[in-house]
C-alpha positions as a Python dict, from the first residue, in 0.01 Angstrom:
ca = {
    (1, 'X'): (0, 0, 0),
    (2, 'X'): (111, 330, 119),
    (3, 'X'): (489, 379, 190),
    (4, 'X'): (605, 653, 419),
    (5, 'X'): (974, 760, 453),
    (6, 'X'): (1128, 922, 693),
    (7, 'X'): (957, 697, 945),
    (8, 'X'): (1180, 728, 1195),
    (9, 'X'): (1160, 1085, 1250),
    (10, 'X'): (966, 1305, 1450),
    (11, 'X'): (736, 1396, 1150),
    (12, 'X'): (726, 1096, 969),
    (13, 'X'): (650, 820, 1278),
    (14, 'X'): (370, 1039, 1430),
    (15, 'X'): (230, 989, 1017),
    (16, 'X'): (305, 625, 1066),
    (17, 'X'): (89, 613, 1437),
    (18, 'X'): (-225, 826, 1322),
    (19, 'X'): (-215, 587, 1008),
    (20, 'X'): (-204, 253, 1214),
    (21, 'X'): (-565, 413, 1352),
    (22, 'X'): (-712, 392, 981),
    (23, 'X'): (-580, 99, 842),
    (24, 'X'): (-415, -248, 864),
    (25, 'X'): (-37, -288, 949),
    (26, 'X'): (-63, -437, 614),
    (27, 'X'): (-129, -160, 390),
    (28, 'X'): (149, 45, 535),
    (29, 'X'): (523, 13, 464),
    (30, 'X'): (798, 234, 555),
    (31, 'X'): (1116, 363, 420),
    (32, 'X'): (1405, 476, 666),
    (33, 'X'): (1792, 484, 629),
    (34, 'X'): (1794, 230, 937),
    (35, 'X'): (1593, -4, 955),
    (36, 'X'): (1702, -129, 1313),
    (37, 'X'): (1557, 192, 1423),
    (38, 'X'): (1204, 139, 1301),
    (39, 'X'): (1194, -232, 1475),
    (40, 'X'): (919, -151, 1709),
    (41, 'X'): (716, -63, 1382),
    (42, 'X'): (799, -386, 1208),
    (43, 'X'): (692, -554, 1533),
    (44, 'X'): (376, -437, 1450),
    (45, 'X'): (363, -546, 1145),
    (46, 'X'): (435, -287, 916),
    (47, 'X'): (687, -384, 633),
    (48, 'X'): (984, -191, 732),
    (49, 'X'): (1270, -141, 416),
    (50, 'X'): (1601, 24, 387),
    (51, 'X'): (1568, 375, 146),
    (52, 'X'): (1786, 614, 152),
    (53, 'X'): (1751, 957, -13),
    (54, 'X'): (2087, 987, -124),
    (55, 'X'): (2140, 609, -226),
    (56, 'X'): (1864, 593, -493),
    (57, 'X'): (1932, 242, -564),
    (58, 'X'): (1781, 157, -254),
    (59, 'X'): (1493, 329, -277),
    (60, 'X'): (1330, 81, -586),
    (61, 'X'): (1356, -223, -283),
    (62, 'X'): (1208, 10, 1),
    (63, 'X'): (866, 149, -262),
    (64, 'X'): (850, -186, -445),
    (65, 'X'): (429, -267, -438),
    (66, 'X'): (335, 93, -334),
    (67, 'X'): (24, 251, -475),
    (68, 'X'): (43, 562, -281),
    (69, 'X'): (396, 734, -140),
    (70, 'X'): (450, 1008, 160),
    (71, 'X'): (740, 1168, 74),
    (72, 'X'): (896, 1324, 425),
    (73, 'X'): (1102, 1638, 356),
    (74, 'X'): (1467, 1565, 366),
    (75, 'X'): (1712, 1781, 583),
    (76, 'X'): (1975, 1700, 344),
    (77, 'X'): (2037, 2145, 291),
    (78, 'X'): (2164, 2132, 716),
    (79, 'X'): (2445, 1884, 648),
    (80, 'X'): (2535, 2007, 358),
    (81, 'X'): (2356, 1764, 104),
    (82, 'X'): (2082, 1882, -192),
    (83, 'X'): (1714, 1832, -68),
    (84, 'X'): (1580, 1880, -427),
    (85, 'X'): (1832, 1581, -591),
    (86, 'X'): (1720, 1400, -316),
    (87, 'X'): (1330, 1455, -343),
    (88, 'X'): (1374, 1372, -762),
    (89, 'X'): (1586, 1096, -698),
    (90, 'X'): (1222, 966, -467),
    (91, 'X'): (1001, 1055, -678),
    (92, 'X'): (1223, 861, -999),
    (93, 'X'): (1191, 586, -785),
    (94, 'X'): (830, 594, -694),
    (95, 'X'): (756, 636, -1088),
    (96, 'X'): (958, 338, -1188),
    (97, 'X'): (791, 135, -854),
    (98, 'X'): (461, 218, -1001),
    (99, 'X'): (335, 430, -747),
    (100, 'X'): (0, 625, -863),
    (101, 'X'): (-21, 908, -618),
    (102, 'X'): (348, 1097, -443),
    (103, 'X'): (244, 1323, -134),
    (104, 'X'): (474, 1546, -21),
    (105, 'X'): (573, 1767, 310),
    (106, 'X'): (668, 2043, 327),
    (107, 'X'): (759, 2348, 565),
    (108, 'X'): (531, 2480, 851),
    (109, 'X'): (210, 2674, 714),
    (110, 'X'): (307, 3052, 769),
    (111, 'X'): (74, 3420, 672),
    (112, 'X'): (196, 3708, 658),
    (113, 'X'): (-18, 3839, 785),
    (114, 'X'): (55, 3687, 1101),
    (115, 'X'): (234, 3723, 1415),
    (116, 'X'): (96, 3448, 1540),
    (117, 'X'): (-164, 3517, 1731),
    (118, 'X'): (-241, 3205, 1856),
    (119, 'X'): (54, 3145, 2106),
    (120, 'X'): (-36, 3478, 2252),
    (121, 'X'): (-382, 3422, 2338),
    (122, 'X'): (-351, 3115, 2491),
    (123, 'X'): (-68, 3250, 2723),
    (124, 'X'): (-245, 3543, 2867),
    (125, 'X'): (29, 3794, 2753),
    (126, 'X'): (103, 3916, 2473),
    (127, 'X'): (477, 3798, 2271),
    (128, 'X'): (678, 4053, 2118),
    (129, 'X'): (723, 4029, 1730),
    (130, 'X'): (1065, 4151, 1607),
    (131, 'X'): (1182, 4161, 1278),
    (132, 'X'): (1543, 4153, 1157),
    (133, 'X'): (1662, 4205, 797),
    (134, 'X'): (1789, 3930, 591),
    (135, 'X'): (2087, 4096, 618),
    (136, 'X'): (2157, 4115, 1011),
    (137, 'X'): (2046, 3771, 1019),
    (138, 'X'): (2261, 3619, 775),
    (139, 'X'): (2518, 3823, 965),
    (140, 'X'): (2432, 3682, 1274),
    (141, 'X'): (2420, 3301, 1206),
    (142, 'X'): (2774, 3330, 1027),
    (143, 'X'): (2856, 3549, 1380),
    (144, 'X'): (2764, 3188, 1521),
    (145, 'X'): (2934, 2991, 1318),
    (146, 'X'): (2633, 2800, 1094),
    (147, 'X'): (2733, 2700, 758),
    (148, 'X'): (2651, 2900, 487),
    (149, 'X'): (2396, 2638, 320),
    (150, 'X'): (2260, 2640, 616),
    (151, 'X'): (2200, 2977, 630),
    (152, 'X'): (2045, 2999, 303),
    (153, 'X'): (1788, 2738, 397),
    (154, 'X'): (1687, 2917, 658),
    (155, 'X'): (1636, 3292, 531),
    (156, 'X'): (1523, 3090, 220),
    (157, 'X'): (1218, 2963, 487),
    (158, 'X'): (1179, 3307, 541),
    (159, 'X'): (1125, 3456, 307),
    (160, 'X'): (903, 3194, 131),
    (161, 'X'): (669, 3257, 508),
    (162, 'X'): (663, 3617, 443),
    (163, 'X'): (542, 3553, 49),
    (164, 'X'): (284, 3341, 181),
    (165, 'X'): (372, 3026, 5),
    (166, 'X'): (299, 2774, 303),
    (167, 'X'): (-74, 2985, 364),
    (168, 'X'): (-249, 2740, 171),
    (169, 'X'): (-448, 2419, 285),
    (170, 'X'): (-486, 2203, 54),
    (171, 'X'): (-836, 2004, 47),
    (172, 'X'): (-683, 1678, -1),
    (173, 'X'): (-507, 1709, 364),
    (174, 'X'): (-886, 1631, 533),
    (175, 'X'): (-896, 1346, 305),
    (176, 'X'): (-616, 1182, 351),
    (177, 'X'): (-651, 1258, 775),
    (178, 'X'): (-1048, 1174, 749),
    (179, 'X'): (-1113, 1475, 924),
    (180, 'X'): (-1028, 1825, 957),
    (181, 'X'): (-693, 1929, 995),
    (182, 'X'): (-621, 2084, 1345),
    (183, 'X'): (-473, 2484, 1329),
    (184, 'X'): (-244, 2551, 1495),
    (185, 'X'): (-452, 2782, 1784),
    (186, 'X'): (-625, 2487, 1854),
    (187, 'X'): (-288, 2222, 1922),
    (188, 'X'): (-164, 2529, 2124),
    (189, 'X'): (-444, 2483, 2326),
    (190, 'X'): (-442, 2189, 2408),
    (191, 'X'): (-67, 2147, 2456),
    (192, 'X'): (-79, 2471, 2707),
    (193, 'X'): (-404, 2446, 2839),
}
């Protein structure tokens, strides 16, 4: 069985969809901090469980008979909460569950190469790239009042893009989709025409 958390979000529900067109409700289970929200799933079958990030104890229940795991990101850094506890804390509790094989999300893929070209062609004209220090950022968001952890996430996205660190593909993405994955040029076009 695969489990997915975070099956409520954005992110984690489309997952849950493009799944339901490779397998049997059966083989799919979710994990969400509300369950009520994630009825229409269990109405389709899928074994829905209660597992939240920062109650660990609930997340043995919610990846109990899971072979395989999706771990969703948390967004624990924007309310003040630690993402990494959170993720070890999932992937504990996968271990002890038994689960063989923990996939995880992460950020959008970046290059730094890149402005990214791909909007631009597909809207006929080109868009501006403008680049701001760390510094007049951070002193910008504080100008607007976001939290300082915040903040840090953020320019901490950043500068991971401009190192490259979300450039790769990983192989195992077209395995687990049964296909290859879409770039981003191509959902452009086809969301914009």
């Amino acid at each position: 069985m695969l489990v997915v958390t975070g099956a409520t979000g954005a992110l984690g529900r489309a997952i849950v969809l493009q799944l339901l067109e490779r397998h049997a409700t059966g083989e799919i289970a979710v994990s969400v901090r509300d369950p009520e929200k994630a009825r229409d799933l269990a109405e389709l079958g899928i074994r829905v469980r209660r597992g939240d990030f920062a109650e660990p104890p609930t997340l043995a229940h919610a990846f109990e008979g899971a072979s395989q795991l999706l771990l969703v990101s948390s967004n624990a850094a924007s309310y003040g909460g630690d993402p990494i506890a959170q993720h070890r804390s999932a992937i504990d509790a996968a271990r002890v569950a038994g689960v063989r094989r923990i996939v995880y999300t992460s950020h959008m893929a970046a290059s730094s190469r890149s402005a990214f070209p791909p909007a631009s062609e597909r809207l006929g004209r080109p868009i501006t790239r403008h680049v701001r220090s760390d510094d007049d950022l951070r002193a910008a968001m504080i100008g607007r009042g976001m939290p300082i952890r915040v903040i840090d996430v953020v320019l901490g996205l950043y500068r991971a893009s401009r190192a490259a660190e979300f450039a790769t593909v990983d192989p195992t993405l077209r395995h687990m989709l049964g296909r290859n994955p879409s770039s981003m040029r191509d959902l452009i076009a086809k969301t914009i025409g």
